[in-house]
Every structure is written in C-alpha cells, then in structure tokens.
C-alpha positions in Angstrom: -64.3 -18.7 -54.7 -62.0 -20.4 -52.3 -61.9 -18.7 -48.5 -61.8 -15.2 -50.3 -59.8 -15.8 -53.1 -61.5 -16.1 -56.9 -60.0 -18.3 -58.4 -58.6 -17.1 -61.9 -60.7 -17.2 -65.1 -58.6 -18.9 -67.9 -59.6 -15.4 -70.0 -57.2 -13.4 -68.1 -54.2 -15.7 -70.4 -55.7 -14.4 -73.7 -53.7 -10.9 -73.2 -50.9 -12.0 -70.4 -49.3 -14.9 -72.2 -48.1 -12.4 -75.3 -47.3 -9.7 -73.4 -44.6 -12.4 -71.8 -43.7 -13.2 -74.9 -42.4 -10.3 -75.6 -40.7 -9.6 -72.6 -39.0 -12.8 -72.7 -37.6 -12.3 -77.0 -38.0 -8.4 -77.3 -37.2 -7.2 -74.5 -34.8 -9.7 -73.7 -33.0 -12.3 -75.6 -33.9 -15.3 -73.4 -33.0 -19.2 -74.7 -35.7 -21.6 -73.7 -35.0 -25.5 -73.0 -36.7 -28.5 -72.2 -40.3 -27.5 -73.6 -41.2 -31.1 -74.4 -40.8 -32.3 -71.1 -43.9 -30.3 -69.9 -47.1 -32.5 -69.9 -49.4 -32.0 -72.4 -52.7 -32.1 -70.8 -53.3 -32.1 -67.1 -52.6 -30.4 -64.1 -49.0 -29.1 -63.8 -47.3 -27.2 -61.2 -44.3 -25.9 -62.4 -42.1 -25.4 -59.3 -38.9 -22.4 -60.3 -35.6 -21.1 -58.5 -35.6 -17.5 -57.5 -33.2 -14.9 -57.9 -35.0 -11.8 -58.9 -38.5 -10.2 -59.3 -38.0 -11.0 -63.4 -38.5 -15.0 -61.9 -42.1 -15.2 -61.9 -42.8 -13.8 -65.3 -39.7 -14.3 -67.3 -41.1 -18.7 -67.0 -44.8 -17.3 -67.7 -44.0 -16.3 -70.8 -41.6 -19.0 -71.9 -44.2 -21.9 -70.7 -45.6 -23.9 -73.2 -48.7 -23.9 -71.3 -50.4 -21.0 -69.2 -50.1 -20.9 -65.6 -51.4 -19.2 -62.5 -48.6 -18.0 -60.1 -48.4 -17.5 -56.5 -46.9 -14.2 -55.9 -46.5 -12.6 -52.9 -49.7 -10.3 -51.6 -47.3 -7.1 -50.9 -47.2 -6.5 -54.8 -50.9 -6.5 -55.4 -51.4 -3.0 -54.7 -52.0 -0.2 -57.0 -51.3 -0.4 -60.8 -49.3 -3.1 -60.8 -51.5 -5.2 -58.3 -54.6 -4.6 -60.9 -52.1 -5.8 -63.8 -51.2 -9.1 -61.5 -54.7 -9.8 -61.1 -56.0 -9.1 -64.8 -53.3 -11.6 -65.9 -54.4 -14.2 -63.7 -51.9 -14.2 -60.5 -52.6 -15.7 -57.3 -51.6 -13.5 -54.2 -50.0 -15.3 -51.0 -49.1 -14.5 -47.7 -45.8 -16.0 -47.4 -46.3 -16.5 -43.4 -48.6 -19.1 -44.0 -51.7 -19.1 -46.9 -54.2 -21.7 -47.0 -56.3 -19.5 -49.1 -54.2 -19.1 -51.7 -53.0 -22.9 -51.5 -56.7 -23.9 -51.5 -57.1 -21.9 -54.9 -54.1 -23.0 -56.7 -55.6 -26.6 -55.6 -58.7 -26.1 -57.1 -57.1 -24.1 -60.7 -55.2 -27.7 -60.6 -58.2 -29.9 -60.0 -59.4 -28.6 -62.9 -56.7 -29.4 -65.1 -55.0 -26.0 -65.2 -51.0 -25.0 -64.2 -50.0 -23.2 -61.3 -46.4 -22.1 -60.9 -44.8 -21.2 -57.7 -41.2 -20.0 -56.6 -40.8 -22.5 -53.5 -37.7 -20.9 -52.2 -40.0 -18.0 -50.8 -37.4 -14.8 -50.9 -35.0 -14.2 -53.6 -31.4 -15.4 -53.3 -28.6 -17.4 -54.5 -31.5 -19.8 -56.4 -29.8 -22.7 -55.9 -32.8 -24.3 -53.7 -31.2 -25.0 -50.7 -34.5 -24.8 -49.3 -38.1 -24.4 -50.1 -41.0 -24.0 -48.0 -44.2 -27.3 -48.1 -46.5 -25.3 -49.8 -45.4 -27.1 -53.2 -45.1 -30.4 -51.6 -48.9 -30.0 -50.4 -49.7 -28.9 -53.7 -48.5 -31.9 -55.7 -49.7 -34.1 -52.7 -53.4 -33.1 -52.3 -54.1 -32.2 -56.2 -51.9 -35.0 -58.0 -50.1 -33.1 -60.2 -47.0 -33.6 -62.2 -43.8 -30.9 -60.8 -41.7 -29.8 -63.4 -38.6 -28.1 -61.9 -37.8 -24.8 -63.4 -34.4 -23.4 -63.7 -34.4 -19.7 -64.4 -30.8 -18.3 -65.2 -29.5 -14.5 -65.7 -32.7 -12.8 -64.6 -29.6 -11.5 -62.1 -25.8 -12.2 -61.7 -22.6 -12.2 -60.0 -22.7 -9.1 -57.0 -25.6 -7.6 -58.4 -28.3 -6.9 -55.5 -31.2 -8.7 -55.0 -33.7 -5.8 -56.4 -31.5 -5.1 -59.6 -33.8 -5.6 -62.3 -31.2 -6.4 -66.1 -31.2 -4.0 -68.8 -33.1 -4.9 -72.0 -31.2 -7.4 -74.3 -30.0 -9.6 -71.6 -29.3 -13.1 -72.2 -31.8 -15.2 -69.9 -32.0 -19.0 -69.9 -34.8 -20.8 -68.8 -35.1 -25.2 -68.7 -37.5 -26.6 -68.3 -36.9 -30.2 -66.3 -38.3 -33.7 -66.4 -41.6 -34.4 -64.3 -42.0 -36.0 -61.7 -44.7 -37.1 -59.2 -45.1 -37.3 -55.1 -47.1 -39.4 -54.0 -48.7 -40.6 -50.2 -46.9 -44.0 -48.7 -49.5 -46.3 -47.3 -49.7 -45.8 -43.7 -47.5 -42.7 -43.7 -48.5 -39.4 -41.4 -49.9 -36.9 -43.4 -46.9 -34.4 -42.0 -44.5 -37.1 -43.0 -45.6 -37.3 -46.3 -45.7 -33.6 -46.2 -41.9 -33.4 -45.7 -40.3 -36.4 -47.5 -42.2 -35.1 -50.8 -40.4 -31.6 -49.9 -37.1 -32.8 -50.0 -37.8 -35.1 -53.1 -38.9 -31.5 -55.1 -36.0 -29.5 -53.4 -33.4 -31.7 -54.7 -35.2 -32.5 -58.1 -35.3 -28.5 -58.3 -31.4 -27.9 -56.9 -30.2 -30.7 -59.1 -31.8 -29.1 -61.9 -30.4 -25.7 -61.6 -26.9 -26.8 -61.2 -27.1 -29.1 -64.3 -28.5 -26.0 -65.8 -25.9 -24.1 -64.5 -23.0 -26.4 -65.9 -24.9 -26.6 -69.6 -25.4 -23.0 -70.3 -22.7 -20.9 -68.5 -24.9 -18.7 -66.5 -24.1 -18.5 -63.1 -26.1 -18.2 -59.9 -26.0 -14.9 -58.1 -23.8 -14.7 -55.0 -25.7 -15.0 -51.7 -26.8 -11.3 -51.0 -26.3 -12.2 -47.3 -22.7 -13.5 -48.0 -21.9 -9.7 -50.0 -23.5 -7.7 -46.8 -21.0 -8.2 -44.3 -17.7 -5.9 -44.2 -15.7 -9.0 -44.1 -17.5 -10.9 -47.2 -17.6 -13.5 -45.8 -21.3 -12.7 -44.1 -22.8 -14.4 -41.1 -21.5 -17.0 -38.8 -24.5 -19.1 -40.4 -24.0 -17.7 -44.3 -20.2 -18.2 -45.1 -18.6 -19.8 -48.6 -18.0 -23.0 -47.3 -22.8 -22.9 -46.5 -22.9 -22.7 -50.2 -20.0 -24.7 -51.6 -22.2 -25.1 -55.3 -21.9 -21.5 -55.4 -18.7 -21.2 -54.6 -17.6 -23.4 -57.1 -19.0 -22.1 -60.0 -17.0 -19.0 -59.3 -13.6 -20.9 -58.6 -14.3 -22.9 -62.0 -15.7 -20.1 -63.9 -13.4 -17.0 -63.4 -14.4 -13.1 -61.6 -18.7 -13.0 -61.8 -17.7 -9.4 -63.4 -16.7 -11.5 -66.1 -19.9 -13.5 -66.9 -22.4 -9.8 -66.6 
C-alpha cells in the first residue's frame, strides 16, 4: 500500500485485458500500429493523447503488454468505480496526487506498465500541453515512454462526451521509446520540466505523424465550437491551434471524415 492506495494485483489483467479486446475488434473495428516498438520486458509507461472517455481503454486493450492506468477519482464511484478497480485502475486527483504517482511508481519499480493520459481533460489531443506527473514518473522510476496516439475515439464537431457508435474505425500507434533522464548537477524542478517538454513533443509529434498516416483527424477544440462566433475565446482561436486547423484546410468538411 502506498499513502492509501493498494497498489494493483497483476490478477485483476486475467479478465480486463479480453474484455478490451473485444471492445477494441468487436465492438469496434480499431487498426493497431507500432506493437513492436513496445519493450519487451521492463517497466513501461505508456503516455496517450486524449480526446474522449473511450482513450483510456480503447489503448488497454490494444497493448501488447498490460497496464495500470491513472484515471481520474470522479469515475470510481458506484458500478463502474468497482469495474475500474477489479481491472486494475489507478484513481487520481487531477489537482495534484502524490498518492496515486507514488503507486504507479512502485507498479513500475516492479517491472509492470502504467499508462496515463498526460493532457489531463479531453480535447483536441494534439498535446499542446501535459501536466509533470509523466515526466516524474519516467524520472524517479526509469522507465521507457512510449507515446500513444489514439485516433477516432471522437471526430470533427462532435462534443467532448460523445461516446462513437459500435463499428467505428479507431486507430491506435504505438510510437518509438524513449527515455528522460537527470543532467548532472541539474535542479530536481529543472529536470522536472525539461523532461516534460521532451515527452509533450515526442507525444504531439506522434499524433500528427499519426494523423498524416491514417486519415483520422483530431477533434476540433470543444472550446473553439462553444462560442457564438466560432471562433471561441480571445485565448482559444484557429490561429492557437494552427495543426488543427490544418488538417481541416488539407482534408475537406470534418462531416466528411465521421
């Protein structure tokens, strides 16, 4: 137990991993990529974009390995909190969660995989940001990221909740690995932030290859589509999210790609 939170027995992946299966080939038609470049053996985080609440266990059941994913502590209530748990989920308090950070550092310590959506919210899953909790991750346990690029759990204006009908298309890659490591002689917050931006641009560059190779396009920015104007906030326009916006100028109406 780490500060209140058990960590995971590696039983709970006997019954979860097939049940992803199937959601990811029977219940949708989802083309996985990139398998091979997923170590082996050792501790792995794998570190996805999100765009919808399908993220998290549309990669669970594509992973070549298992993995324990952070997921935020509001859904761990009732039926579906017991099914998160039995399955071997982490809960998180996205304020701030040593606890659960401390956990998922231990699972990887022993060799396990942890997943986690660094972005934090759902959006236009391009990574244009991500929160440290990765980059401490990787720091303080050693293990090797593998970006995740998760594509057509939701598209073009549909809102952030929408959850696709059965039989969608979903694409999932699974990137090269790479490692952060400490500099000699660097602050610890430092280190903390440059290995950040290293996995926030290994992750956005990722995606948008992903992007370009399969045809599935990012959602538009739910903040863009809730202004009257469309063109959102003075801090959210087009021109805040020009590899968005040019997916749609190269690729046609979103209604066209559904």
């Amino acid at each position: 137990m780490v500060q209140g939170i058990t960590a995971p027995p590696g039983w709970t992946m006997l019954w979860s991993r097939p049940v992803g299966w199937v959601l990811d080939h029977l219940v949708y038609r989802t083309r996985v990529v990139g398998r091979t470049n997923v170590p082996a053996s050792g501790p792995v985080i794998f570190a996805a974009n999100h765009i919808s609440f399908l993220d998290g266990p549309v990669m669970f059941g594509c992973s070549p390995r298992p993995m324990h994913i952070l997921v935020k502590k509001e859904m761990f209530s009732g039926f579906l909190g017991r099914v998160l748990r039995a399955s071997g989920q982490i809960p998180v308090d996205r304020a701030g969660d040593r606890a659960a950070l401390q956990c998922g550092k231990q699972l990887l310590e022993s060799g396990r995989c942890v997943g986690i959506l660094p972005e934090g919210t759902r959006g236009s899953g391009n990574a244009g940001s991500i929160s440290n909790g990765v980059a401490w991750l990787a720091l303080n346990s050693g293990a090797m990221v593998v970006p995740v690029a998760v594509l057509g759990t939701r598209t073009g204006d549909e809102h952030k909740d929408t959850i696709p009908r059965p039989r969608r298309r979903l694409y999932v890659s699974f990137g090269p690995p790479m490692k952060v490591i400490r500099e000699p002689g660097e602050p610890g917050r430092v280190s903390m932030d440059r290995a950040a931006a290293e996995i926030r641009q290994a992750l956005a560059d990722h995606v948008q290859a992903e992007v370009q190779r399969s045809g599935h396009l990012l959602p538009r920015d739910p903040e863009i589509l809730a202004s009257p104007d469309g063109h959102g906030p003075e801090t959210a326009s087009w021109d805040d999210d020009t590899d968005t916006r040019s997916q749609y100028e190269a690729a046609g109406t979103p209604a066209a790609h559904r």
